[in-house]
C-alpha positions, 0 to 999 in steps of 0.5 A: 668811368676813370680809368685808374681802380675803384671797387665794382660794387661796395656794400655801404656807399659811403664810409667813416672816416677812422684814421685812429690805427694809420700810423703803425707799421705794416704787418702784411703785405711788407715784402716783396711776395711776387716780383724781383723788386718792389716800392715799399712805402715809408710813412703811413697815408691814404693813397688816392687811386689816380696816385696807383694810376699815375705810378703804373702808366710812369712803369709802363711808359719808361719800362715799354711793355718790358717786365711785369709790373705787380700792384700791391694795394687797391683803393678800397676806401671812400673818401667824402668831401664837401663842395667849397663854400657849402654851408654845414649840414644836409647830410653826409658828401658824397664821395669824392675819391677813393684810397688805399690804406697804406701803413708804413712798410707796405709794398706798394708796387713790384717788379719782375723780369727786368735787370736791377738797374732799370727795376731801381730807374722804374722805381725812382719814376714810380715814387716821384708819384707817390704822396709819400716816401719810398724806398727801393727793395729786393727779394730776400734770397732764401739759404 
């Protein structure tokens, strides 16, 4: 069993692949709702759960059980892919990895309990993990 996050149990195994409304801009989950600080994704992919992993394990390790680290998205998707060299046909592949549907504007990973010079150190270290852009953010302070 791999260490990183896939869905207990699922209803269908496997599923189409309908990557027709990827490239709009996040309306939920595009703040930072429960950190100081947060990773917001810039471009619209599919994040694979070893990428989720690979960024909480770059946190923890630089961060030394300093803080609380939030994760904003879980690979609920499965991803099929067929062996190299197979020829067409003989059904549907298995799943090969599973990912989250990021949009553009998605807080990916979050912050709390650390000072913002070593929330943004954290973060740059988090983003070198991901597949796509990133930018630093911080809660908004309400007036």
């Amino acid at each position: 069993m791999p260490p990183y996050k896939i869905p207990k149990r699922v209803k269908f195994r496997k599923e189409m692949r309908r990557t027709s409304r990827v490239n709009r801009n996040a309306t939920r989950g595009n703040y930072v709702a429960y950190g100081e600080y947060g990773l917001q994704a810039l471009e619209s992919c599919w994040l694979k759960s070893n990428c989720i992993e690979a960024g909480r394990i770059a946190c923890q390790h630089f961060l030394k059980r300093e803080g609380k680290l939030f994760i904003r998205v879980f690979p609920d998707k499965p991803v099929s892919k067929k062996p190299l060299e197979t020829r067409m046909g003989k059904g549907k592949a298995d799943v090969d990895y599973w990912a989250a549907r990021v949009k553009a504007g998605t807080m990916l990973f979050e912050l709390a309990g650390v000072s913002e010079v070593r929330a943004r150190e954290a973060m740059a270290r988090v983003a070198m993990k991901m597949p796509v852009r990133c930018r630093f953010v911080s809660r908004r302070m309400s007036v």
